[in-house]
C-alpha positions as CSV (number, residue, x, y, z in Angstrom):
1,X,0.0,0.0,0.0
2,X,2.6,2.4,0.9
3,X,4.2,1.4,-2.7
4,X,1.3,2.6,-4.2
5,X,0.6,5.9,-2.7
6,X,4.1,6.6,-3.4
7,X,3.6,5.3,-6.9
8,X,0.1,8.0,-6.9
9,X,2.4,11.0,-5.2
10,X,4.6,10.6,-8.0
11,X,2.5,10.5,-11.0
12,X,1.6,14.1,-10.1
13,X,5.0,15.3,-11.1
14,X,4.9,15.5,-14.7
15,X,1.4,16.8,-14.3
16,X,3.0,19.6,-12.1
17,X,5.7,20.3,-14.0
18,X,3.5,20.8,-17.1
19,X,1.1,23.1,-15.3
20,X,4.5,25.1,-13.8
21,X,5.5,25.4,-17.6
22,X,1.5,26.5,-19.2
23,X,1.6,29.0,-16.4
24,X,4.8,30.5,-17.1
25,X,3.8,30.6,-20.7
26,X,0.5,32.4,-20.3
27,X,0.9,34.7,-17.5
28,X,2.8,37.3,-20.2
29,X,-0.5,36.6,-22.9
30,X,-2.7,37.1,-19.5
31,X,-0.9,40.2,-18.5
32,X,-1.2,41.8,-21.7
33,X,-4.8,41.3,-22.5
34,X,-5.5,42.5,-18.7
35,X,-3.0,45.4,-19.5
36,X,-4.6,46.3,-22.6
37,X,-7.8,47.1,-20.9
38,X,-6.5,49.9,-18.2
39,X,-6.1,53.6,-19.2
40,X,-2.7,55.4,-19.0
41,X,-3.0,56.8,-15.0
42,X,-4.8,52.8,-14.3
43,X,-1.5,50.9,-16.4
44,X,0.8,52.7,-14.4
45,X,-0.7,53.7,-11.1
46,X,-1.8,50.1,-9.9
47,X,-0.3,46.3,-10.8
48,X,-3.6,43.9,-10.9
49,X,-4.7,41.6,-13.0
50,X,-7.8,43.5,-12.7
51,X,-9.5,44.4,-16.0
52,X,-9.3,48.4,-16.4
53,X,-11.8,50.5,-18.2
54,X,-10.2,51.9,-20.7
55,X,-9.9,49.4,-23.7
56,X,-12.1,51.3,-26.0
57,X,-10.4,54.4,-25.4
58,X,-7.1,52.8,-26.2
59,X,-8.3,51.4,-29.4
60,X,-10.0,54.2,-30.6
61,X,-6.3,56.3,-30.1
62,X,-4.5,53.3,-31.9
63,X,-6.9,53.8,-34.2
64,X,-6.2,57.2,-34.9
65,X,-2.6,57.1,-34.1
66,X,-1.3,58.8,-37.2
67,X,-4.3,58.3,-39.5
68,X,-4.4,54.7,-38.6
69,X,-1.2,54.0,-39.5
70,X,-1.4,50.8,-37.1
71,X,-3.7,49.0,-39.4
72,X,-1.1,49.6,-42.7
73,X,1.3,48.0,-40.5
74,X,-1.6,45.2,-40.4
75,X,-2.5,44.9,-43.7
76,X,1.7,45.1,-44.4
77,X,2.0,42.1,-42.1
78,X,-0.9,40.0,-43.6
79,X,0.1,40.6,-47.3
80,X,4.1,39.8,-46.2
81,X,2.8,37.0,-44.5
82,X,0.3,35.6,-46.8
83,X,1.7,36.2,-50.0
84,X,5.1,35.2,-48.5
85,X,4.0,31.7,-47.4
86,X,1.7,30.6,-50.3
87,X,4.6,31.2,-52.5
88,X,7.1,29.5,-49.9
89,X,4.5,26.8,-49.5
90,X,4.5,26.3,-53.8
91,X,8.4,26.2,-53.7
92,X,8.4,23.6,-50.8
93,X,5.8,21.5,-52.7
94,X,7.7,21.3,-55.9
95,X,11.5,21.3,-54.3
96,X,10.3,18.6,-51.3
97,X,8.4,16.0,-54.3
98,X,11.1,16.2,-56.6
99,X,13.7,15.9,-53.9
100,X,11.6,12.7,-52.7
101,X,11.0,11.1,-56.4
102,X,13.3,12.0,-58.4
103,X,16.9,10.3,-58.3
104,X,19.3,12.1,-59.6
105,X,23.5,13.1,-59.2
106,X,24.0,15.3,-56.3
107,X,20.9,14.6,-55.2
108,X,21.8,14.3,-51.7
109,X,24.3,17.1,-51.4
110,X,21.2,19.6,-52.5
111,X,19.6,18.2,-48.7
112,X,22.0,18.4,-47.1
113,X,22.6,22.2,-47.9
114,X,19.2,22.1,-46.9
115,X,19.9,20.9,-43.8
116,X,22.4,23.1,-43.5
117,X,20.0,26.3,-43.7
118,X,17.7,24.8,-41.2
119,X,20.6,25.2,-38.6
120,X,21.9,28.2,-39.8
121,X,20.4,31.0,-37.5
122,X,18.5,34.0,-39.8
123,X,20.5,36.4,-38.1
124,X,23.5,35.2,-40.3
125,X,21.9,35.7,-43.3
126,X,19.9,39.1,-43.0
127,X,22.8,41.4,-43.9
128,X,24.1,39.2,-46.9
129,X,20.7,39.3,-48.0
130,X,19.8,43.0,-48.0
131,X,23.4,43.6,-50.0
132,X,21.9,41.3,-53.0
133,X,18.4,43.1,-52.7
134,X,19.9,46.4,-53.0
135,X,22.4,44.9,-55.9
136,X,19.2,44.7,-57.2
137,X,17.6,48.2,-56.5
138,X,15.1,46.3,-54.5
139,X,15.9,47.9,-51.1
140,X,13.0,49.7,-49.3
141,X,10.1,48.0,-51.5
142,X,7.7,45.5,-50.5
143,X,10.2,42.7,-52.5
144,X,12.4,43.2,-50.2
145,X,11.1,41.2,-47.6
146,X,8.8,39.3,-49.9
147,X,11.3,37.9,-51.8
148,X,14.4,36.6,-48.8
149,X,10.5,34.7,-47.7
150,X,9.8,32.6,-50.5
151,X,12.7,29.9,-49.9
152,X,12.3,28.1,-46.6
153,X,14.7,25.2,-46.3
154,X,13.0,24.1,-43.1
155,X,9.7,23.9,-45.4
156,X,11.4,22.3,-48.2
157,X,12.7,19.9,-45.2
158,X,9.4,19.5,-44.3
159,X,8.0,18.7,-47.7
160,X,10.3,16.2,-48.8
161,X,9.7,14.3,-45.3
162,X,6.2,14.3,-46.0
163,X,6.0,13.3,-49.5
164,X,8.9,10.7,-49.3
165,X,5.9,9.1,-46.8
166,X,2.9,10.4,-47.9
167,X,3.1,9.7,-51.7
168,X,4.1,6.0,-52.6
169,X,6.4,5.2,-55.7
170,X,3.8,2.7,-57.0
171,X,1.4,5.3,-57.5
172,X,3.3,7.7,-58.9
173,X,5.1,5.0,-61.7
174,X,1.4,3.7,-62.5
175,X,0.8,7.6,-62.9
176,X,3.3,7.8,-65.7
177,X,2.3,4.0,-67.3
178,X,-1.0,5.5,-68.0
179,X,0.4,8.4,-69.7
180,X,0.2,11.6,-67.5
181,X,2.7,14.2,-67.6
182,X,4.9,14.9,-64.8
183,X,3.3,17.9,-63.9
184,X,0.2,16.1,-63.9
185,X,1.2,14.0,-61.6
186,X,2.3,16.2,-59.5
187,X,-0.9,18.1,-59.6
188,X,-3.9,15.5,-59.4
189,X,-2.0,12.7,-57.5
190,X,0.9,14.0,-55.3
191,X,-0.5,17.4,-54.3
192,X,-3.6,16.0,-52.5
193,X,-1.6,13.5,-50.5
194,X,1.1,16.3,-49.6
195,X,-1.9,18.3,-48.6
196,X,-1.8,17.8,-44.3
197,X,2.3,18.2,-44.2
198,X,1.7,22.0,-46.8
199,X,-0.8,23.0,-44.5
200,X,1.8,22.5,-41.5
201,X,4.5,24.2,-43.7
202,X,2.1,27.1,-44.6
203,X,1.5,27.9,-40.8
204,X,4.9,27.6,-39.7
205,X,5.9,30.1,-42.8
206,X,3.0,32.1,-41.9
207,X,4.0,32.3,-38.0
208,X,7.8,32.8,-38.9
209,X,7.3,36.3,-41.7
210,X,4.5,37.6,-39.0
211,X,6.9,37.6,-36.0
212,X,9.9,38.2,-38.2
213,X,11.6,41.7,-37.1
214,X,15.2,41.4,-38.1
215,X,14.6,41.2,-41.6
216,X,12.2,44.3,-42.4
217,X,14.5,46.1,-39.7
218,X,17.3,45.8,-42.3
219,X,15.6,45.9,-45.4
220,X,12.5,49.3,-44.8
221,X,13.1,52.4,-44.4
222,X,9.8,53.9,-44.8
223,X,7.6,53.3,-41.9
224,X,4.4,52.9,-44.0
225,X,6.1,49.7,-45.1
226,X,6.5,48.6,-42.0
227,X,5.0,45.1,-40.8
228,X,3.2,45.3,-37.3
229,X,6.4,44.3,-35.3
230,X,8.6,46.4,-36.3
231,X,5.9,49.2,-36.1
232,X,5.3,48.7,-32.3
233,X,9.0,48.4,-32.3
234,X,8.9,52.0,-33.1
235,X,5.9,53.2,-31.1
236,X,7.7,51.4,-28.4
237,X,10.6,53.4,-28.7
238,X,8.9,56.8,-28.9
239,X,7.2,55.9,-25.7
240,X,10.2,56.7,-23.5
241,X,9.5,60.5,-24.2
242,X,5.6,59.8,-24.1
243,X,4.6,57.3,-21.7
244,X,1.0,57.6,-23.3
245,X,2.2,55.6,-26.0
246,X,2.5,52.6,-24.1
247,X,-1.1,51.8,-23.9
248,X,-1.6,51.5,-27.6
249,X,1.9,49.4,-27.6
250,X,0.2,46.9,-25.5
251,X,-3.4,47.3,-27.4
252,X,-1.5,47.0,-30.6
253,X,-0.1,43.6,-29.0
254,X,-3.0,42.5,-27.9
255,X,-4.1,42.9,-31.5
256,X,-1.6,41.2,-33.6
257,X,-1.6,38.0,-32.2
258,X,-5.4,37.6,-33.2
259,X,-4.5,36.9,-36.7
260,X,-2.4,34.1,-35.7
261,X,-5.0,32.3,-33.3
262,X,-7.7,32.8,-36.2
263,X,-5.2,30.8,-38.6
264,X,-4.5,28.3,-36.5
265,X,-8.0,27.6,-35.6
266,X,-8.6,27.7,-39.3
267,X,-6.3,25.2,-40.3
268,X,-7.0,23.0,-37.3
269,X,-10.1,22.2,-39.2
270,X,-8.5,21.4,-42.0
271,X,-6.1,19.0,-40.2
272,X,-9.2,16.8,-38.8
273,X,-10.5,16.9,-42.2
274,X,-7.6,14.9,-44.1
275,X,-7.1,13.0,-40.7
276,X,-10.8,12.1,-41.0
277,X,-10.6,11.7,-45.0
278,X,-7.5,9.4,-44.5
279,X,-9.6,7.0,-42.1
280,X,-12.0,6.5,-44.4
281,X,-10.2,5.9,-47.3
282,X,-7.8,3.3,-44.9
């Protein structure tokens, strides 16, 4: 008896631990959507968790902070994000297939650069990359951080895993015995089974441009440009002479991650639907 209650004491550990850890992780997200609610004189007058009234206030001056420049920032960061990982999405689909299908000389050597990028941190790479964009009199544009996007070797990675498992080699040769192109292959057979491991490759892209800071740091100059990070970067820095701006920092927070949570709730659904497609068909 006494082994067991030892045996039940213990078994709460990992639970612990794993609250501990979903604590420490939410308490910032808690703090800021409690924090995005108080006015100015409430944010820095008291330290609660208790909601404020000022919410509406705050985003009615982020709002008209600048003409609404917030929500260019916005629409910068969905179009750098969207646009970005569709295309990086299409070049890890093609790059990941053929790298799975297709045997060819130095085959391997082109993965293992891959792997090589995976493990190489971004950091390395931004300034090397805004000296070929402005070889290219492409510095300051939208391109500019569009284009440095579009490659993902963790996505081709990704795709290659996933269609070296997802697509067998019997289907694809009894593809070409009936006739169809390549490309058609590609298209009507391989595509649909890649489908679940793009969609994971399309919100880690996604998640990846939308936090990115370093790169449009480098590359913009012109703040209507800007993506939403690097633009609370800024109003973040012009709070230390006006400590008002802190409050639309916070709501402008607050705001930019609900993009995110809708996409992931979006593709979640799309998950259980080829999980639930691929049960039936099994």
């Amino acid at each position: 008896m006494n082994t067991t209650a030892v045996r039940g004491r213990a078994s709460w550990i990992p639970t612990a631990v794993l609250l501990l850890g979903a604590l420490y992780c939410l308490l910032p997200v808690a703090w800021v959507v409690i924090a995005a609610t108080k006015s100015g004189h409430e944010l820095f007058s008291t330290f609660t968790f208790l909601p404020g009234t000022g919410f509406a206030d705050n985003l009615a001056d982020l709002s008209g902070y600048r003409s609404g420049v917030y929500w260019q920032w916005m629409a910068n960061s969905l179009l750098y994000a969207g646009l970005g990982a569709l295309l990086s999405c299409a070049v890890s689909a093609l790059a990941g297939y053929a790298l799975a299908r297709y045997r060819f000389r130095g085959r391997e050597a082109i993965f293992n650069v891959l792997l090589t990028g995976v493990l190489m941190p971004p950091v390395i790479l931004a300034v090397p990359q805004y000296l070929l964009i402005a070889k290219i009199d492409q510095a300051d544009t939208y391109l500019s951080v569009l284009l440095p996007s579009i490659l993902s070797p963790y996505g081709i990675y990704l795709a290659r895993i996933y269609a070296a498992a997802a697509v067998p080699a019997d289907v694809v040769e009894a593809g070409r015995m009936d006739g169809a192109s390549e490309w058609r292959i590609f298209r009507s057979v391989a595509l649909p089974m890649m489908r679940p491991g793009l969609v994971t490759v399309f919100l880690f892209q996604f998640v990846t441009i939308w936090n990115n800071f370093l790169l449009p740091y480098i590359m913009l100059s012109d703040d209507e440009k800007f993506p939403v990070t690097l633009g609370l970067y800024t109003l973040l820095k012009q709070g230390s002479n006006t400590p008002a701006l802190y409050s639309l920092v916070i709501t402008g927070a607050l705001l930019a991650v609900v993009p995110l949570i809708a996409l992931f709730l979006v593709i979640q659904r799309f998950w259980s639907l080829d999980l639930l497609s691929g049960a039936v068909k099994s």
